[in-house]
C-alpha positions in Angstrom: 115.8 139.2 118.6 116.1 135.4 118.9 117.0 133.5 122.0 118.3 130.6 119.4 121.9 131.3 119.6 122.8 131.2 123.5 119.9 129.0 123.9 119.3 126.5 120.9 115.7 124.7 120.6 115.2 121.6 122.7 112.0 119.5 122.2 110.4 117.6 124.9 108.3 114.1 123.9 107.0 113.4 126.5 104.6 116.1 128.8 104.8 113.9 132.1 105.9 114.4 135.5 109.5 114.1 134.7 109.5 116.3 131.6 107.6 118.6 133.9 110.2 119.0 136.2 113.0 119.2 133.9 111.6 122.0 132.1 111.0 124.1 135.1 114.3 123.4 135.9 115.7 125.0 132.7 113.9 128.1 133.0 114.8 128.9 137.0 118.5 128.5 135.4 117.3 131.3 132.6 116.1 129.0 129.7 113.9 131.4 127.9 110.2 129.2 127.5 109.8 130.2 123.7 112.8 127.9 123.3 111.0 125.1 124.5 108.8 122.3 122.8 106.5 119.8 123.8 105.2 116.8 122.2 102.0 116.1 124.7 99.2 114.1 122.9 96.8 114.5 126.2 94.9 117.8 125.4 95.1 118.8 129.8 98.6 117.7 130.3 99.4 120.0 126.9 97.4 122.8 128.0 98.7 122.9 131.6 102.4 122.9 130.2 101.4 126.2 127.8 99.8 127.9 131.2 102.3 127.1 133.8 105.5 127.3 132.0 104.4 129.4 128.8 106.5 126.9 126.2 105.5 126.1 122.5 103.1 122.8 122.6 102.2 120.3 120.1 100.0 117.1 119.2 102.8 115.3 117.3 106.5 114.2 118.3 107.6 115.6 114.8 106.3 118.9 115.2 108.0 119.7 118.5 111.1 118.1 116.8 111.4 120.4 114.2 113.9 122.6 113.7 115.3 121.4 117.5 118.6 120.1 117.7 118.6 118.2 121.4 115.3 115.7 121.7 114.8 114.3 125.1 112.4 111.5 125.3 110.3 111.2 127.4 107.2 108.4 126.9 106.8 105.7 128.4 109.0 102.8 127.7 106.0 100.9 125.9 105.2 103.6 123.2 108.7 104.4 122.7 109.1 102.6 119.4 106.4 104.0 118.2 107.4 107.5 118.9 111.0 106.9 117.8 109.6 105.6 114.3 107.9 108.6 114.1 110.9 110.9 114.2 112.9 108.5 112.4 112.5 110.9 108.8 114.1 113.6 110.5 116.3 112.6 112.2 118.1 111.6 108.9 118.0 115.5 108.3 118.6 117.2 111.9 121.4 114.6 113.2 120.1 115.1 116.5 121.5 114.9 120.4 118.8 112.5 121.5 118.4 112.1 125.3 116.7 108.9 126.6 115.3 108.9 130.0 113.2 105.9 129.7 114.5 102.8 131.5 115.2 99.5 130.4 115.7 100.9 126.1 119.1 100.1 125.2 121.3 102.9 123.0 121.8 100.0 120.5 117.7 100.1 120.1 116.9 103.2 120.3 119.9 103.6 117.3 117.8 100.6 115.3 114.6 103.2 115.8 115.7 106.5 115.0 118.6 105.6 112.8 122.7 105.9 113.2 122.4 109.8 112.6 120.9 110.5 116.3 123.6 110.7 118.6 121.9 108.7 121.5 122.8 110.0 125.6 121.1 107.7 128.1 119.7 109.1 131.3 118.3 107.7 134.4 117.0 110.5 136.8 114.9 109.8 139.9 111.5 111.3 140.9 113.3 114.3 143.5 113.9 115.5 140.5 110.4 117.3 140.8 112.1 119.1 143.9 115.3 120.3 141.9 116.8 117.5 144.2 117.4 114.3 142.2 120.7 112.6 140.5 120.8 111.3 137.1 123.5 108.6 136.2 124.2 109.4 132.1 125.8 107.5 129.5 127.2 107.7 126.4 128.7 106.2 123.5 132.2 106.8 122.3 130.9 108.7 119.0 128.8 111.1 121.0 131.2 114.3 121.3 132.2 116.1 124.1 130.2 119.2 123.8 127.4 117.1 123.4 127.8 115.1 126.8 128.2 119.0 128.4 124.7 119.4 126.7 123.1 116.7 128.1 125.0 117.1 131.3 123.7 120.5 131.7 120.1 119.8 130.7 119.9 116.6 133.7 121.7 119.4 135.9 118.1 121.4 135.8 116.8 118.6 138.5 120.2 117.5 140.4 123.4 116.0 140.5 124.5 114.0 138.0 126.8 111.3 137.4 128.2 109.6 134.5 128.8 105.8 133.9 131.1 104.5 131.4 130.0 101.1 130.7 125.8 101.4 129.4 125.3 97.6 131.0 126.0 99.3 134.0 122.8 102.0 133.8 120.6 98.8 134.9 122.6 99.3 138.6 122.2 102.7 138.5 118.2 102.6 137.7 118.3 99.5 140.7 120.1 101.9 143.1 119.2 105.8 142.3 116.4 105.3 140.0 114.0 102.6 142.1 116.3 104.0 145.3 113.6 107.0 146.7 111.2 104.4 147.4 113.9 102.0 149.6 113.8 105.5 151.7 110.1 105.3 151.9 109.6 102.0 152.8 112.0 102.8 155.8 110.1 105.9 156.6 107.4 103.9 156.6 108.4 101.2 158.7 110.1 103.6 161.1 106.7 106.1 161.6 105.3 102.7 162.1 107.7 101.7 165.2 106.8 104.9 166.5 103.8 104.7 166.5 103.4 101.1 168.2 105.9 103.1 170.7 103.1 105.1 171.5 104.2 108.7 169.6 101.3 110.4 168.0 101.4 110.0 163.8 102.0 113.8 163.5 104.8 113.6 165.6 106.0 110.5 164.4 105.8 111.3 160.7 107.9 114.6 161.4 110.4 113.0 163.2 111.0 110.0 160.4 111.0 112.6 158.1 113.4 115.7 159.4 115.3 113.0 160.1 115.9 111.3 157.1 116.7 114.8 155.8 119.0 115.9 158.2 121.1 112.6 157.9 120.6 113.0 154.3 122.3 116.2 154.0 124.8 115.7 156.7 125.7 112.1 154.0 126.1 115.0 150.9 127.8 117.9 152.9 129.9 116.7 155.7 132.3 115.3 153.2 133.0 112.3 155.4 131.3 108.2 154.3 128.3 106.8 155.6 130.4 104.3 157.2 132.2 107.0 159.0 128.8 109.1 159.9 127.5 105.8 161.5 130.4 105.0 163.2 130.1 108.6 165.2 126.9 108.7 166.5 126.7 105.1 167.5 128.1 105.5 171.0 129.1 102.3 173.1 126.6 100.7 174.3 124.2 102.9 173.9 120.8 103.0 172.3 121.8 103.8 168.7 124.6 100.5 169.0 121.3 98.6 170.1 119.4 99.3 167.7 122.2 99.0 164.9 123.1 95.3 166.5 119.3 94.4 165.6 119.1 95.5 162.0 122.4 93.5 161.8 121.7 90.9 163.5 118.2 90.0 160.8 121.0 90.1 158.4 119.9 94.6 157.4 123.2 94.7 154.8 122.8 91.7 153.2 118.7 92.0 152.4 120.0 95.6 150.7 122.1 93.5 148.6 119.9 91.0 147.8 117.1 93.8 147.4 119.4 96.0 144.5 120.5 93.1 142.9 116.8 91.9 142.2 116.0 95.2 140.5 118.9 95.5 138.7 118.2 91.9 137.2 115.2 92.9 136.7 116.0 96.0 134.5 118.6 93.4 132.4 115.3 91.2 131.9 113.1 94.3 130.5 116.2 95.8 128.2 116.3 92.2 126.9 112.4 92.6 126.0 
């Protein structure tokens, strides 16, 4: 009996940390492994895939393409051309959904590549996606269909939330903000298990309470239902020590370096899809 109708072959080029968590991700949702392919041209990184996951592994891009009808790519942005040329034969015969999580390739590029028969979905995921825990912002043209987005949707769904963005110039924002965002959080965990420490808190103690924290007011942000601006507002009590220290992140203009600090990444991405 063959798994391919309920779940149709999806090859993986691309063995890295990413692919790694997306594919553990399909199989905790019931992905069966023997519908899975990977393209890994490091002989560990392959062989580690086979053991822990128990999915079909290969040298080349085109063998784990074959026969699969949904590619996600998954190199780095540098060999990417050279990957995409080498699946550009067949994708003139499988018309593939190909999803692109590399930053900074344009759809219009990746289309000069592979050819106008790939149906191109860009995705941006960021690196909690090894917990089951990240978001991925998607896009995709007007010719890609609707069961096709629900395809991609559901594949980025195996590591998070996702969100989709109409407008693809706008995917340099969302690599600025959710993509590059996890290590904004770590610099302020940082910096704050830092303070505490020139406060005189042990590390251990200082690294635990930086980092419960930072979950706790992460979750109560996703689950409360109410906006950050809201959250703030009600635990900063008048003049007390949370307004203080709130009046001194404001005061070194906090809001403004963010700003300032997103918009230089996102630039940055519009400089490296420019090449």
């Amino acid at each position: 009996m063959t798994d391919a109708n309920t779940h149709p072959p999806i090859a993986f080029i691309g063995g890295g940390n990413m692919a790694r968590s997306l594919i553990a991700g399909l199989i905790r949702q019931g992905v069966p492994a023997n519908t899975v392919h990977v393209a890994e041209p490091v002989d560990a990184v392959r062989e580690r895939l086979a053991i822990d996951f128990g999915v079909h592994v290969h040298v080349t891009a085109a063998e784990a393409a074959e026969g699969s009808a949904t590619w996600l790519l998954a190199v780095k942005p540098q060999v990417m051309g050279e990957a995409c040329a080498s699946l550009a034969g067949l994708t003139r015969i499988a018309s593939p959904l190909v999803v692109s999580i590399a930053a900074g390739i344009g759809s219009g590029r990746l289309r000069e590549w592979l050819g106008p028969q790939a149906d191109i979905v860009r995705a941006m995921p960021n690196t909690p996606a090894l917990l089951g825990a990240g978001v991925t912002g998607l896009y995709a043209g007007a010719s890609v269909s609707e069961e096709r987005r629900r395809r991609a949707e559901q594949l980025l769904a195996s590591a998070g939330a996702t969100v989709w963005i109409n407008d693809e110039a706008l995917m340099d924002a969302v690599t600025a903000v959710s993509g590059s965002g996890p290590a904004y959080v770590f610099l302020l965990a940082e910096a704050m298990q830092a303070a505490a420490r020139e406060q005189g808190l042990p590390p251990a103690a200082a690294a635990t309470l930086v980092a419960q924290t930072l979950l706790g007011a992460s979750r109560m942000l996703l689950e409360s239902g109410e906006s950050a601006a809201e959250l703030r507002r009600r635990v900063t009590s008048p003049n007390g020590t949370t307004q203080a220290a709130i009046e001194t992140f404001q005061a070194g203009g906090f809001e403004a370096l963010v700003a300032r600090a997103i918009d230089a990444a996102t630039r940055r991405g519009r400089e490296l899809s420019a090449g």
